[in-house]
C-alpha positions as CSV (number, residue, x, y, z in Angstrom):
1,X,-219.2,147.2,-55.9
2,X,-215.9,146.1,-55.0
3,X,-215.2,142.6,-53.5
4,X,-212.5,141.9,-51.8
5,X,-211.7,138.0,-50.3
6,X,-209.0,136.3,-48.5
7,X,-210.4,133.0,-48.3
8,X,-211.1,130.3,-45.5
9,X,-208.1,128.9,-44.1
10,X,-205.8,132.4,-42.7
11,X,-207.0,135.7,-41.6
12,X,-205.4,138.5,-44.0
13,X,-205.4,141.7,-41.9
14,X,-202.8,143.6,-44.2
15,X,-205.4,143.7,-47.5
16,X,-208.5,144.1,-45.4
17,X,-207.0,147.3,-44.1
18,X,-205.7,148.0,-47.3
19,X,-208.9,147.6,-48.9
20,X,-210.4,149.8,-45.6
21,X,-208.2,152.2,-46.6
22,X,-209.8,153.0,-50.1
23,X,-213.1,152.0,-48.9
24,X,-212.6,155.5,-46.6
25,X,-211.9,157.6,-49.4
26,X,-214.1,156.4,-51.5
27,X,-217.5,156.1,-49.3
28,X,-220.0,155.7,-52.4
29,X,-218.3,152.5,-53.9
30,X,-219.6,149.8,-51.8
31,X,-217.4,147.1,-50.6
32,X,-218.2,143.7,-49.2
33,X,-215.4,141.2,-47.8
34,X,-215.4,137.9,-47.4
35,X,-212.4,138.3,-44.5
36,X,-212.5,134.7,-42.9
37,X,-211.5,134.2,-38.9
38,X,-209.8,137.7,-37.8
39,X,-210.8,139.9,-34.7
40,X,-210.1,143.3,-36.5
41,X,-212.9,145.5,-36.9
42,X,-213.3,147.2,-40.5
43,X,-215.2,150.5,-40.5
44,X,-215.6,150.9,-44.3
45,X,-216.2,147.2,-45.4
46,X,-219.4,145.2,-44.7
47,X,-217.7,141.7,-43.5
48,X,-218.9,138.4,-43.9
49,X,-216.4,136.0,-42.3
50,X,-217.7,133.0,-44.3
51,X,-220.1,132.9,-47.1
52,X,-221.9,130.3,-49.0
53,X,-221.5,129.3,-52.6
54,X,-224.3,131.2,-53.7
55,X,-224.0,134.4,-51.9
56,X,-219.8,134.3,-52.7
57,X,-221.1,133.7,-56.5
58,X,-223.5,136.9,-55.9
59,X,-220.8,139.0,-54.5
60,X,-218.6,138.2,-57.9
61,X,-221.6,138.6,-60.2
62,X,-222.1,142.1,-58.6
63,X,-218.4,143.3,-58.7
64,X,-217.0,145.7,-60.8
65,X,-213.0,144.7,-59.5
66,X,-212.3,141.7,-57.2
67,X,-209.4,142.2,-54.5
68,X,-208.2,138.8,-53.5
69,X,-205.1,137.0,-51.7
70,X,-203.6,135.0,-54.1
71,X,-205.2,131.5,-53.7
72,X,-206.1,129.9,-57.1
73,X,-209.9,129.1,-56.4
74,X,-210.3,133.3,-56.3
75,X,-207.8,133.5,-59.0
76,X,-210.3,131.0,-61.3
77,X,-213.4,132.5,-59.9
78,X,-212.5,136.0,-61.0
79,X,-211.1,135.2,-64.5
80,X,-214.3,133.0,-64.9
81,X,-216.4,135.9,-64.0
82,X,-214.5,138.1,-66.5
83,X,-213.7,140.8,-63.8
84,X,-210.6,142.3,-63.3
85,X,-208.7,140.8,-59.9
86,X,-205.9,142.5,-58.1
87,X,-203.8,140.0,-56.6
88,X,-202.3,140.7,-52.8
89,X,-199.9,137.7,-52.1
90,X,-199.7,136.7,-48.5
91,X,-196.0,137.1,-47.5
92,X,-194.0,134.4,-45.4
93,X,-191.7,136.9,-44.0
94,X,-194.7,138.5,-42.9
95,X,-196.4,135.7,-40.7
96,X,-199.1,135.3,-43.3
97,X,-198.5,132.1,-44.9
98,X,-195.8,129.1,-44.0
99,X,-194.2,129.6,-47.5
100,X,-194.5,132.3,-50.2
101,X,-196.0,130.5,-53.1
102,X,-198.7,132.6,-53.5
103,X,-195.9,135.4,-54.5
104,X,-194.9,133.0,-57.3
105,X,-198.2,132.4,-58.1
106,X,-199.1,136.6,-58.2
107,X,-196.2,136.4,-60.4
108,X,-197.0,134.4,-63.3
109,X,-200.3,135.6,-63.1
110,X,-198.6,139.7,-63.1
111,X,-198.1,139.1,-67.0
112,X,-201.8,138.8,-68.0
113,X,-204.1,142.3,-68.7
114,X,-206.4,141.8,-66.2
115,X,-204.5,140.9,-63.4
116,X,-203.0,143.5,-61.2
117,X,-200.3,142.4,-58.2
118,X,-199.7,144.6,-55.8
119,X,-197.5,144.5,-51.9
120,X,-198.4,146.8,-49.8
121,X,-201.9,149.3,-48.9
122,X,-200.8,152.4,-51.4
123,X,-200.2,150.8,-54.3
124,X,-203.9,148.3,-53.7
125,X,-205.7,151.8,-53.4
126,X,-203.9,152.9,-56.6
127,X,-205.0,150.0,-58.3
128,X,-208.8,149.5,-57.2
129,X,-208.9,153.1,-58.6
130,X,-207.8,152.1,-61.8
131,X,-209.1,149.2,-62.2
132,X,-212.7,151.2,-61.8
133,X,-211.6,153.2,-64.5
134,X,-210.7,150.8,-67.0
135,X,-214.3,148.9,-65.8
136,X,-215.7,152.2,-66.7
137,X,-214.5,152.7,-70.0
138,X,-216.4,150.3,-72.6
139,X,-213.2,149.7,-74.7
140,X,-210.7,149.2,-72.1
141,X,-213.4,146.6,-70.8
142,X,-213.9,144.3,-74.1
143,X,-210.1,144.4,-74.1
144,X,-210.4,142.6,-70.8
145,X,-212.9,140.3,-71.4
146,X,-210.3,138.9,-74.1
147,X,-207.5,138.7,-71.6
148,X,-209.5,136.9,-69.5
149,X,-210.4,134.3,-71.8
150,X,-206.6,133.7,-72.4
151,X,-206.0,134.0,-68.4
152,X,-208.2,131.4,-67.8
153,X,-206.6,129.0,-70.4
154,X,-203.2,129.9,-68.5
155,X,-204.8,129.2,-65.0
156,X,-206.0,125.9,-66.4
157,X,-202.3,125.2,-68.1
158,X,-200.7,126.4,-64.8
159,X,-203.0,123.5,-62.1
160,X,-203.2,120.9,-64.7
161,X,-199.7,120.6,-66.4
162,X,-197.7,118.0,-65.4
163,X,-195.1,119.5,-63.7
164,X,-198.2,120.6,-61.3
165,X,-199.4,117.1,-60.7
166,X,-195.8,115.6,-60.1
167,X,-194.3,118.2,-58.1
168,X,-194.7,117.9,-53.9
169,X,-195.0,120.8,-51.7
170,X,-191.6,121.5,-50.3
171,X,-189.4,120.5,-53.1
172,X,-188.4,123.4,-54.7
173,X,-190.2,122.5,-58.0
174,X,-192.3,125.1,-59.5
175,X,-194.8,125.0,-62.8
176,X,-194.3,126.9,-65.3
177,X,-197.2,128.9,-67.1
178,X,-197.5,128.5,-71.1
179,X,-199.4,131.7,-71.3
């Protein structure tokens, strides 16, 4: 199973379709999304606009790749998990966020093995389909298991360093990772 998430707080049209998109080609992977407030309709996905902690936890537990926006509670609930996560920053330019720190966020994150970022709906599709490959392939998936263990240490660097618990939204400071 693929699970793909955009959180609470915005709808995220461009990745649901995205995800849509592969979910169409690929009809016997099933895909559940968690896609929040949005009035599009997804033919290929079975939606849940909200979920509770213990059926999101479910969904992760049963997913062979996680597609998420790039908001750091599905960024540390996929590393935790161990599953590889491909990353779809909401884009200001785009009407999807106010400001793009989720790109810088995507960013840092784009140097660790089992992270994948991605922009737009051909290169997501691309990825899921590798990423089910290397989650197919026993080696490849140890490999990752490793990396996450070092992504999560980074994650944890990135919220709790000290540049991240002085610096105000708006003021053109940004943390760096110690990965």
């Amino acid at each position: 199973m693929i699970f793909a998430t955009v959180g609470t707080q915005l709808p995220f049209d461009r990745l649901l379709l995205a995800v849509d998109t592969w979910a169409s080609m690929h009809r016997d992977v099933p895909v559940v999304a968690q896609t929040g407030r949005t009035a599009t309709t997804y033919s290929h996905l079975t939606c849940l606009p909200q979920m509770d902690q213990r059926r999101y936890a479910d969904c992760v537990a049963q997913a062979r790749v996680i597609v998420a926006h790039a908001g750091m509670g599905s960024i540390l609930t996929a590393i935790e998990a161990g599953k590889p996560v491909i990353l779809m920053p909401r884009r200001a330019d785009l009407g999807e966020h106010r400001n793009d720190h989720q790109r810088d966020t995507a960013a840092e994150m784009a140097v660790l093995s089992n992270v994948t970022v991605v922009e737009d709906s051909a290169t997501l599709c691309t990825a899921i389909s590798a990423a089910l490959t290397r989650a197919n392939d026993p080696a490849l998936a140890a490999r990752s298991n490793v990396a996450s263990a070092r992504l999560l240490d980074a994650v944890r660097d990135f919220i709790w360093s000290e540049d991240t618990r002085s610096a105000r939204s708006g003021f053109g400071l940004r943390p760096v990772l110690r990965a």
